[in-house]
C-alpha positions as CSV (number, residue, x, y, z in Angstrom):
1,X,208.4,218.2,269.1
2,X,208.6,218.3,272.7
3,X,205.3,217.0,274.9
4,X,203.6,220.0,276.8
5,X,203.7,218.4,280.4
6,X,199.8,219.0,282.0
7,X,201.4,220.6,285.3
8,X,202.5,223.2,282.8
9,X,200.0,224.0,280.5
10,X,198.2,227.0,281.0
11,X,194.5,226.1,281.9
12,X,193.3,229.1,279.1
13,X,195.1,226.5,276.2
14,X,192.1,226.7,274.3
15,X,191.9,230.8,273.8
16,X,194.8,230.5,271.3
17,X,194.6,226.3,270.4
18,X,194.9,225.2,267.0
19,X,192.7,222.3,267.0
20,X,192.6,219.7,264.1
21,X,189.0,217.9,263.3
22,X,189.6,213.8,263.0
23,X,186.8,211.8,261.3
24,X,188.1,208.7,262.3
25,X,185.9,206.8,259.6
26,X,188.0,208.5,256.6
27,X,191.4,209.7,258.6
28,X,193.6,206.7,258.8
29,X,193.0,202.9,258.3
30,X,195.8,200.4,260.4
31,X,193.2,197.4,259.8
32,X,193.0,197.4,256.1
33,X,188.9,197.1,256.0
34,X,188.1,200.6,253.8
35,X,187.2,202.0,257.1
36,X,189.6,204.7,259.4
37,X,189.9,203.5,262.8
38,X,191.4,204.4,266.2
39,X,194.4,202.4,265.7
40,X,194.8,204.4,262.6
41,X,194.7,207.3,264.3
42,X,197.5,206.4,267.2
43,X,199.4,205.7,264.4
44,X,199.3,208.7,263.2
45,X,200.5,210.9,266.1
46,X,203.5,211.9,265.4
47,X,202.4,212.9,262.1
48,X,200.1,215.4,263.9
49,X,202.7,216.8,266.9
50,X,205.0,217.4,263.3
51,X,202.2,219.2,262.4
52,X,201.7,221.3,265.6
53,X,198.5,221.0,266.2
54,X,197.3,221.2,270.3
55,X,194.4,219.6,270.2
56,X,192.4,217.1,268.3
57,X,188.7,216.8,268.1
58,X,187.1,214.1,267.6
59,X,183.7,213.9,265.7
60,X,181.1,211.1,267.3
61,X,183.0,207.5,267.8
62,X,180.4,205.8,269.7
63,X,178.5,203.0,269.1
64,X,176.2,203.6,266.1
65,X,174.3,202.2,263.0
66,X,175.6,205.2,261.3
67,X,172.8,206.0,259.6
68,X,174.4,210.0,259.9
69,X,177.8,209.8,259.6
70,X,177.9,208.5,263.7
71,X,175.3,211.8,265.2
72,X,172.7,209.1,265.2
73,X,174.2,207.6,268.7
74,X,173.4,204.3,270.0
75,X,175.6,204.4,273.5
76,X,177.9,207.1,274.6
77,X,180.3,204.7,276.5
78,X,181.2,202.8,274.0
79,X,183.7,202.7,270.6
80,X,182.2,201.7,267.3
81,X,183.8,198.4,267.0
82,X,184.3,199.8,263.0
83,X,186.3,202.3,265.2
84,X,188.4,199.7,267.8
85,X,186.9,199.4,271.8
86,X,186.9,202.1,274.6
87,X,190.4,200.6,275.9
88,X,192.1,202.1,272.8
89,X,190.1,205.5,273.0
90,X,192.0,205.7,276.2
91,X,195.1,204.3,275.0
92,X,194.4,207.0,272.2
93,X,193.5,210.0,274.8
94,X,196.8,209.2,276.9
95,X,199.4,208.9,273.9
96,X,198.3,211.9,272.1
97,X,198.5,213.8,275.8
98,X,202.3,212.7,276.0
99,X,203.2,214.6,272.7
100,X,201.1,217.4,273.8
101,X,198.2,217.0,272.3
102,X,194.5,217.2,274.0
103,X,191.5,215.4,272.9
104,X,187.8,217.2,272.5
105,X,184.9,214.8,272.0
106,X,182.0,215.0,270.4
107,X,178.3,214.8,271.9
108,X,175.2,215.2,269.9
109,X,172.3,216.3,272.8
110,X,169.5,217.0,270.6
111,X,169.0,213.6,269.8
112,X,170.2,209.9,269.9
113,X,169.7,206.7,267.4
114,X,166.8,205.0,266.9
115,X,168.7,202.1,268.1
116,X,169.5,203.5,271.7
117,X,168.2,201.8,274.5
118,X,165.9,204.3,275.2
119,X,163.8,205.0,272.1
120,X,163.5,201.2,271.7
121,X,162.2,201.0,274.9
122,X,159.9,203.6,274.1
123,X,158.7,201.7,271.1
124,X,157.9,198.6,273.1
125,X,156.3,200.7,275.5
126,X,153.6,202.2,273.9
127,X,151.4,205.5,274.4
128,X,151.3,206.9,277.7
129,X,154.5,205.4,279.0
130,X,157.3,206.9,281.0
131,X,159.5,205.5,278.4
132,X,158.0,207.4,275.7
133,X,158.6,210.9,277.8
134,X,162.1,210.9,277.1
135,X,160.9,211.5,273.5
136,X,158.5,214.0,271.9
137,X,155.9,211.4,271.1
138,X,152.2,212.8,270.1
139,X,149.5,211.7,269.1
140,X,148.8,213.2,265.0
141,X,146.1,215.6,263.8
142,X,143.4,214.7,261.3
143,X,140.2,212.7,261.9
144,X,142.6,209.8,262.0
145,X,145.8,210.8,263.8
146,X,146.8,210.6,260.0
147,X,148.3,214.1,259.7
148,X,151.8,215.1,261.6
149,X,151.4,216.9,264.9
150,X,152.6,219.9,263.9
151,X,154.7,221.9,260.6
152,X,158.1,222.5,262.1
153,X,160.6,222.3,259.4
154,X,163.5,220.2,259.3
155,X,167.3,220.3,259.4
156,X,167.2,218.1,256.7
157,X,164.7,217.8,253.6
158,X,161.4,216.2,254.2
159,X,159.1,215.7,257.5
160,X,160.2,216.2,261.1
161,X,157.7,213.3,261.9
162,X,157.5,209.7,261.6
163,X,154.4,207.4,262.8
164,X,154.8,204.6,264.5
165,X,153.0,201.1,264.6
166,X,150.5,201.9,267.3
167,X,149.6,205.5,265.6
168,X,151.7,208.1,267.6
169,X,153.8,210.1,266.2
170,X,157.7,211.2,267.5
171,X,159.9,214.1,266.6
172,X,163.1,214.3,264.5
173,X,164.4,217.4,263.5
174,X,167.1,215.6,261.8
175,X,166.6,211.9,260.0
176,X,163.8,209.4,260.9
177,X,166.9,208.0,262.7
178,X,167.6,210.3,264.8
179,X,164.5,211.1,267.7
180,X,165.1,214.1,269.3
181,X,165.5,213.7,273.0
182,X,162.6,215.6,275.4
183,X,165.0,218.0,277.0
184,X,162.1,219.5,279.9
185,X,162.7,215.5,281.6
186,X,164.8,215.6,284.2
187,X,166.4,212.0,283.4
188,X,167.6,213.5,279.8
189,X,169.7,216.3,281.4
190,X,171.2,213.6,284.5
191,X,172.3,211.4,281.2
192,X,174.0,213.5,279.8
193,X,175.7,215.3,282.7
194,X,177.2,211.6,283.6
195,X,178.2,211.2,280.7
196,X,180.2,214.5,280.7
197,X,181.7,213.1,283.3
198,X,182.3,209.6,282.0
199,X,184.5,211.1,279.7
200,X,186.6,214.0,281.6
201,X,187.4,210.8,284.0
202,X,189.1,209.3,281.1
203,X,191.4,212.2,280.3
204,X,189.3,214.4,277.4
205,X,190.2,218.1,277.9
206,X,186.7,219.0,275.7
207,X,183.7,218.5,274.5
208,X,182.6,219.8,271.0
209,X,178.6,220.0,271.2
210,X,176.5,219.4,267.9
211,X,173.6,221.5,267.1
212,X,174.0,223.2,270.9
213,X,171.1,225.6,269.9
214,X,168.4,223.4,269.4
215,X,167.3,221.0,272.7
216,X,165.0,223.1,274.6
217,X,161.5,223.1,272.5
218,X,158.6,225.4,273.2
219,X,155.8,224.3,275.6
220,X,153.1,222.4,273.2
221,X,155.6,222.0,270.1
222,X,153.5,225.2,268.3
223,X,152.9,225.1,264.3
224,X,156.3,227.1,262.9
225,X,155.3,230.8,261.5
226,X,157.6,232.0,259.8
227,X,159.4,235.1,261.8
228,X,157.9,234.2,264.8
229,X,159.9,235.4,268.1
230,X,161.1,233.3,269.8
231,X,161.2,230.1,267.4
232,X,159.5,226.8,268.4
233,X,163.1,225.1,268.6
234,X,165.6,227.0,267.9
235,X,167.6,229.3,271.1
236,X,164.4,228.8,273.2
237,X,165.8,230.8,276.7
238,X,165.3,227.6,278.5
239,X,168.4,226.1,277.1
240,X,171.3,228.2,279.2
241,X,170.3,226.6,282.6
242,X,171.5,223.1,280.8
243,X,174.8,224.7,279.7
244,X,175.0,226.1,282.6
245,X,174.8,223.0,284.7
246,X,177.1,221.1,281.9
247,X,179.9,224.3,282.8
248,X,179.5,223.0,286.4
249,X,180.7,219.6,285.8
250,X,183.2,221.0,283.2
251,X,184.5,223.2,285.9
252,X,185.2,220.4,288.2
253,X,187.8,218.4,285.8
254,X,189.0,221.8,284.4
255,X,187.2,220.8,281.0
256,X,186.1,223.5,278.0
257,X,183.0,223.5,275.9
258,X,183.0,224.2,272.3
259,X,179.5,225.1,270.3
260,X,177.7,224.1,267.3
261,X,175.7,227.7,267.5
262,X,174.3,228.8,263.9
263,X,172.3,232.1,265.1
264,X,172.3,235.1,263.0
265,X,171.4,237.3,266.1
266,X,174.8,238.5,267.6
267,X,173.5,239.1,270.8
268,X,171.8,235.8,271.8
269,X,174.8,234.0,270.0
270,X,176.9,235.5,272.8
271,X,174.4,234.4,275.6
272,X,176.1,231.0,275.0
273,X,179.5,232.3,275.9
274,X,178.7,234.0,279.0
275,X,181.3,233.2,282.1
276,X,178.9,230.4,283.3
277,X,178.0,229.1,279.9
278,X,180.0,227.7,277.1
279,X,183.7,228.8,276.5
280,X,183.6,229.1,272.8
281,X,181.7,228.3,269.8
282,X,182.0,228.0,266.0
283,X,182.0,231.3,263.9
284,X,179.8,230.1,261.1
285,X,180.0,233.2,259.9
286,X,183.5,233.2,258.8
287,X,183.4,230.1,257.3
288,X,180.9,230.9,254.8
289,X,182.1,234.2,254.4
290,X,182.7,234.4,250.1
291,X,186.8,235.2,249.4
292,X,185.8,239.1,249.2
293,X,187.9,241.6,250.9
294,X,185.3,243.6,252.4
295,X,182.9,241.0,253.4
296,X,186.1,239.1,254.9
297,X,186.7,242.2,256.9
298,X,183.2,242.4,257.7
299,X,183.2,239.0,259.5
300,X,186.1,239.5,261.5
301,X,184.7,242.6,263.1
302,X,181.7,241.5,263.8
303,X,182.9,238.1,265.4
304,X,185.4,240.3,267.5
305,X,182.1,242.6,268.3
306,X,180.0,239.8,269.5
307,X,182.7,237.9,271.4
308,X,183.6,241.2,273.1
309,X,181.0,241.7,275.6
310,X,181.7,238.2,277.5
311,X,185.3,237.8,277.1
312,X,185.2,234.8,274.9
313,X,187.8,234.1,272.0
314,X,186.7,233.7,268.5
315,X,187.1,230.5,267.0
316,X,188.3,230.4,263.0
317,X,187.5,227.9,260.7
318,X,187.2,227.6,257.1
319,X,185.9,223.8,256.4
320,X,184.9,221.1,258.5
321,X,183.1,217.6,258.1
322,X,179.8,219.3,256.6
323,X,180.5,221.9,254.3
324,X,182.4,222.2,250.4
325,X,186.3,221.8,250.9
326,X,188.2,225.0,250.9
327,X,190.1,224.3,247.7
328,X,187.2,223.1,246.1
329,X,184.5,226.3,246.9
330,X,187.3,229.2,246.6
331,X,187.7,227.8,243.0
332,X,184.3,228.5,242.0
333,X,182.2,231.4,241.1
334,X,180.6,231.7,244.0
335,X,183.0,231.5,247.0
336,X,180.9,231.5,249.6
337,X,178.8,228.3,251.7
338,X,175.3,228.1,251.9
339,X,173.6,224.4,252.1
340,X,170.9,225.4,250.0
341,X,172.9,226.3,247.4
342,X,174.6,223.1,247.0
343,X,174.1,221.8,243.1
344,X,175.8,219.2,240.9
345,X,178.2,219.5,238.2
346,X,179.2,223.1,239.8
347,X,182.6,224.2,237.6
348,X,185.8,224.6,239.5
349,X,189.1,226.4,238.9
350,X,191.3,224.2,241.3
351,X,194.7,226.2,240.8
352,X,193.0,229.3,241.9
353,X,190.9,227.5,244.8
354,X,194.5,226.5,246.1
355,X,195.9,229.7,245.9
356,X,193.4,231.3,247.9
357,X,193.1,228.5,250.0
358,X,196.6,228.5,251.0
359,X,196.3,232.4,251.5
360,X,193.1,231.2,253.4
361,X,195.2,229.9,255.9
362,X,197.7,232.3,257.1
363,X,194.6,234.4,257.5
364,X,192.7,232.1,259.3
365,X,195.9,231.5,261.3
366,X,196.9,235.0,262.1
367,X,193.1,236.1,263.8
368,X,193.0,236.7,266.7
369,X,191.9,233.0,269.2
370,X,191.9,229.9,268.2
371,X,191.5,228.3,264.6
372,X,189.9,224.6,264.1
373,X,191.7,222.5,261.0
374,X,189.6,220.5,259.3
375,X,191.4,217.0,258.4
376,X,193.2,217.1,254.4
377,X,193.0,220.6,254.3
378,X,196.3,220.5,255.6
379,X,196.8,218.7,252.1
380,X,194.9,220.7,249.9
381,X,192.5,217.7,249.4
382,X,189.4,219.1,246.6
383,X,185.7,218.1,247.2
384,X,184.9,214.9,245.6
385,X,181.9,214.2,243.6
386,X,180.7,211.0,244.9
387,X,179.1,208.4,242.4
388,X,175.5,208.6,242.5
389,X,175.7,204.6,243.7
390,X,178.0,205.4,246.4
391,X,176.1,208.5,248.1
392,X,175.7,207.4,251.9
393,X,174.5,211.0,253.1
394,X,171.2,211.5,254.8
395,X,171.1,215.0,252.7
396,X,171.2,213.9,249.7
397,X,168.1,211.3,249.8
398,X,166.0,213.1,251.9
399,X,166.3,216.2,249.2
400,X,165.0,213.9,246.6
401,X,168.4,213.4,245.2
402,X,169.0,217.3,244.4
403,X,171.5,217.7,247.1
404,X,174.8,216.3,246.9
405,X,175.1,215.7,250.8
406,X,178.4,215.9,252.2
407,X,179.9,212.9,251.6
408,X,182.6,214.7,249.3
409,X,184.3,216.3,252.3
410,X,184.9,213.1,254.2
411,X,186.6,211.2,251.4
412,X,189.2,208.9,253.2
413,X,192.7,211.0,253.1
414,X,195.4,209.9,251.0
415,X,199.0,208.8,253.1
416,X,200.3,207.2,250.5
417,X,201.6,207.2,247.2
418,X,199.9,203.5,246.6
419,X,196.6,203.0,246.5
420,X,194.8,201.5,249.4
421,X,195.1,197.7,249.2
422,X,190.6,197.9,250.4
423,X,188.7,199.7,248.8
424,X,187.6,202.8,251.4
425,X,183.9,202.7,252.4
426,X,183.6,206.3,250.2
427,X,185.9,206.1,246.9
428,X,188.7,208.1,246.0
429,X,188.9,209.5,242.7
430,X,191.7,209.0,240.2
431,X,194.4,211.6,241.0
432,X,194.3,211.5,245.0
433,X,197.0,209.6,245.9
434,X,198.8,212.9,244.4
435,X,197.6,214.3,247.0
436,X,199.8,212.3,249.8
437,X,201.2,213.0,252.7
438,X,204.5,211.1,252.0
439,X,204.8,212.8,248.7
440,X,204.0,216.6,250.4
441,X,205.9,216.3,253.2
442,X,209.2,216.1,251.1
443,X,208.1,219.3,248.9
444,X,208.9,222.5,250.5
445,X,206.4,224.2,248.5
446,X,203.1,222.0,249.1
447,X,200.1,222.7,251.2
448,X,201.7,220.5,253.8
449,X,204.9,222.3,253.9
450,X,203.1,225.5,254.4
451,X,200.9,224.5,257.4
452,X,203.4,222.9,259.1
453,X,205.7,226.2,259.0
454,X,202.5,227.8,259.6
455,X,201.6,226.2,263.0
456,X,204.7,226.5,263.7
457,X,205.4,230.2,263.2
458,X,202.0,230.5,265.1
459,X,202.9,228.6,268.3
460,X,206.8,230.2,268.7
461,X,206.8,233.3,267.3
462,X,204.5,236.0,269.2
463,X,201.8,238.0,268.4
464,X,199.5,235.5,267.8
465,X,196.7,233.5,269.4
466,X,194.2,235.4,271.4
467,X,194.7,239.1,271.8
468,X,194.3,242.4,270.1
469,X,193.7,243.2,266.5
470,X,194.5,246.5,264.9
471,X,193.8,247.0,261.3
472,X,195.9,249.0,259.4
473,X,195.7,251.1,255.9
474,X,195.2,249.4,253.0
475,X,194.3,249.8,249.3
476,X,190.9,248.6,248.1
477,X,190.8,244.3,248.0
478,X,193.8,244.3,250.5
479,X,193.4,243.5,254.2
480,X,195.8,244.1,256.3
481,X,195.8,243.9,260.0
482,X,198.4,243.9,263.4
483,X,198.8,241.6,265.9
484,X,200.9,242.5,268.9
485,X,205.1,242.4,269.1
486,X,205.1,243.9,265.5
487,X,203.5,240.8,263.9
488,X,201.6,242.1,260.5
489,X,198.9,239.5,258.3
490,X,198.5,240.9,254.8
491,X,195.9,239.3,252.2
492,X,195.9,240.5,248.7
493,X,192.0,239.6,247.3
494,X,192.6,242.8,245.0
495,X,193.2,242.8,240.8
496,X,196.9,243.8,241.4
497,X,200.0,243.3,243.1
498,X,199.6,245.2,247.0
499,X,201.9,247.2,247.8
500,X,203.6,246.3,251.4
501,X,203.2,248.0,255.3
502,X,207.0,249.1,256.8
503,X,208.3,245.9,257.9
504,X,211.8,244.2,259.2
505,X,211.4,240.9,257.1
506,X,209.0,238.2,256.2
507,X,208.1,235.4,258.4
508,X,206.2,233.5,256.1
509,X,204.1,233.9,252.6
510,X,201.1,231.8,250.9
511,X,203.3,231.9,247.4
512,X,206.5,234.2,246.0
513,X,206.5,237.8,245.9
514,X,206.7,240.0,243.0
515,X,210.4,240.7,242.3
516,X,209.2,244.3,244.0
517,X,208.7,242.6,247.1
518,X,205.4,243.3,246.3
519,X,202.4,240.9,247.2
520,X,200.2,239.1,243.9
521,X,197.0,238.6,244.0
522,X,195.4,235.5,246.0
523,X,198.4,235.9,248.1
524,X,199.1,236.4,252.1
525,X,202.1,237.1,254.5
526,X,203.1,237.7,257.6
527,X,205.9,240.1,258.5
528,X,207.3,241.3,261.7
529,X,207.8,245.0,261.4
């Protein structure tokens, strides 16, 4: 595949980018430790150009005791050394660029480890100190200080507070590991602004921010009620001037934003995407959309609706490192995602997951924007049911063991037919080398084969990427939808075989069509009319 020289890319890339997620602890391993690295992943470029992907993104890398999967963040300028040094990042950021690709990094402003520099500082410091303003340190209620400072409910199980040695008390909305950083402090937001730029001066085209909705907390950290408006910490108003300084430096190295925005509230969601704010953010509401024609249909119109007003593309994804594999959670009864519903021992159909998985795709790939790939899905990997003894999620223990975190999602990815020669730092079941690389990439009919023709299709044919979206007639269960130059998406979800729109020939289908030409069930193509 030819490299996309920079003078010739179009600076609006990322309105129709297909962009591939890399967990470099579980993507590729060139050391032979159990644990994906960076040279893992150079080694693994060309297998990604092949795939025709145009950017990767990168989830956290830095230096970190890893007590969350690498968002509990020790220092920002460096590597992991797990993961290799900062030399190789840029070694990494430069030979991906020469075959076209772009790199998007990850940074996690809501909080850092309780490792960093900073909170131990704090620590040291005591109550009172200028350290410990960087923080949300309070003293606790109760005749004692004995009692937390305040209810707020966490984004994991159990208490958003933890005491420390001299009484006080600090804020985590996350893990005990992660202290939330004290966003009104004029030091925070000069951090992280350099280190926007610490990383656009070494060649990243984006930055991916985690949990963007939550760093601005209200005045006094108030008790949570339940309904209240506006929440304690949640899309306080405060947070746009910090994105829209961060778009400032973005603009000056020609650098995009991508959000972590869960908001159920249409309208403040696309606050974030105003000209001056973010470029895009994740549609969460796709992704845990259940495989159901009219809900489907539901989801795209309303992402379209709210990314309307301020000229922002959608983004598509169906998976990513946190939620229930796409094989794994359209096999199962209920098809859509909801954390709280997560369970045990949940039965799964895995030859109908794949089929509407694979179907998945060539929707996912046909919407109008840009689509994120979340690494093995290009493989068809399953969700793996992690040994109770081998759980390393924060999720999991902090829900008292009822959660099965998310640790079966980042399940190092098979490239081989062998087994790996160390045993990976999260086990593979019996079965996954089945699920190679090598092996699909000489099978014209596997999950690889069908997002490589995929990406393909989508970056030379046209019609898609950003732009337009006309829906067209269909029976009950069937969407169907135009792009523009004649390109058609049709996904069968109905009992019966769908009867198919006027059309010149097929570019590409999820599985075979009836001998009628006519489209099964659990099934998608695209056609050029």
């Amino acid at each position: 595949m030819a490299a996309i020289p920079p003078s010739e890319a179009a600076d609006d890339w990322w309105r129709s980018a297909a962009i591939y997620q890399v967990y470099v602890r579980s993507f590729a391993d060139a050391d032979g430790d159990g644990t994906g690295d960076l040279a893992g992943v150079r080694s693994r470029l060309p297998y990604l150009a092949e795939l025709g992907v145009d950017a990767l993104w990168f989830t956290p890398w830095y230096l970190s005791p890893l007590a969350d999967g690498g968002y509990d963040v020790a220092d920002y300028r460096s590597i992991d050394p797990a993961f290799g040094t900062l030399g190789e990042a840029e070694k990494l950021i430069a030979e991906a660029r020469e075959l076209g690709i772009r790199t998007i990094v990850d940074i996690v402003p809501n909080h850092v480890s309780d490792q960093h520099a900073w909170f131990r500082a704090a620590l040291a410091a005591g109550p009172g100190s200028p350290e410990r303003e960087l923080f949300h340190f309070r003293p606790g209620r109760g005749e004692h200080g004995e009692l937390a400072p305040n209810d707020w409910p966490s984004q994991f199980a159990g208490s958003t507070w933890t005491r420390v040695d001299d009484g006080e008390w600090y804020l985590h909305l996350f893990a005990p590991e992660q202290p939330d950083l004290n966003w009104a402090h004029p030091v925070v937001r000069e951090e992280h602004e350099n280190v926007l730029r610490f990383w656009f001066e070494r060649g990243v085209a984006g930055v991916r921010i985690d949990s963007a909705a939550l760093l601005t907390k209200a005045d006094g950290l108030p008790d949570f009620v339940e309904g209240r408006d506006p929440h304690p910490y949640i899309d306080q108003d405060e947070i746009h001037d910090i994105y829209r300084s961060w778009r400032a430096v973005a603009d000056e190295y020609g650098g995009v934003f991508v959000g972590e925005v869960w908001l159920p509230d249409s309208e403040r969601f696309a606050r974030y995407l105003r000209p001056d704010e973010l470029h895009t953010a994740f549609n969460f509401n796709f992704l845990s959309c259940p495989w159901d024609a009219a809900r489907l249909r539901t989801a795209v119109e309303e992402t379209l609706a709210e990314h309307a007003p301020v000229g922002a593309p959608a983004t598509w994804v169906l998976c990513n490192h946190d939620v229930t594999r796409t094989v794994t959670r359209y096999g199962r009864r209920e098809t859509g995602f909801d954390f709280a519903a997560k369970v045990f021992g949940t039965p799964t159909d895995l030859g109908l997951g794949t089929r509407r998985a694979r179907a998945a795709a060539l929707l996912s790939l046909a919407l109008p924007g840009s689509v994120y790939l979340y690494q093995g899905e290009e493989l068809g990997l399953p969700e793996v049911e992690i040994p109770l003894h081998r759980i390393q999620d924060p999720m999991h223990f902090r829900s008292g063991g009822t959660d099965p975190g998310r640790d079966g999602c980042r399940v190092p990815l098979p490239w081989s037919a062998e087994p790996p020669t160390a045993e990976p730092w999260l086990p593979q079941p019996d079965g996954w080398t089945g699920y190679a690389a090598e092996l699909q990439a000489g099978e014209p009919d596997s999950m690889l084969s069908l997002y490589r023709a995929a990406l393909g299709l989508r970056r030379t044919e046209a019609g898609f990427g950003d732009g337009p979206l006309t829906w067209l007639p269909a029976a009950d269960g069937v969407l169907a939808f135009a792009r523009s130059e004649g390109l058609i998406c049709v996904v069968n979800l109905a009992g019966e075989p769908a009867v198919l729109p006027g059309h010149s020939h097929a570019l590409l289908s999820s599985g075979p069509l009836d001998g009628g030409g006519r489209l099964p069930q659990d099934t998608a193509v695209w056609l050029r009319a």
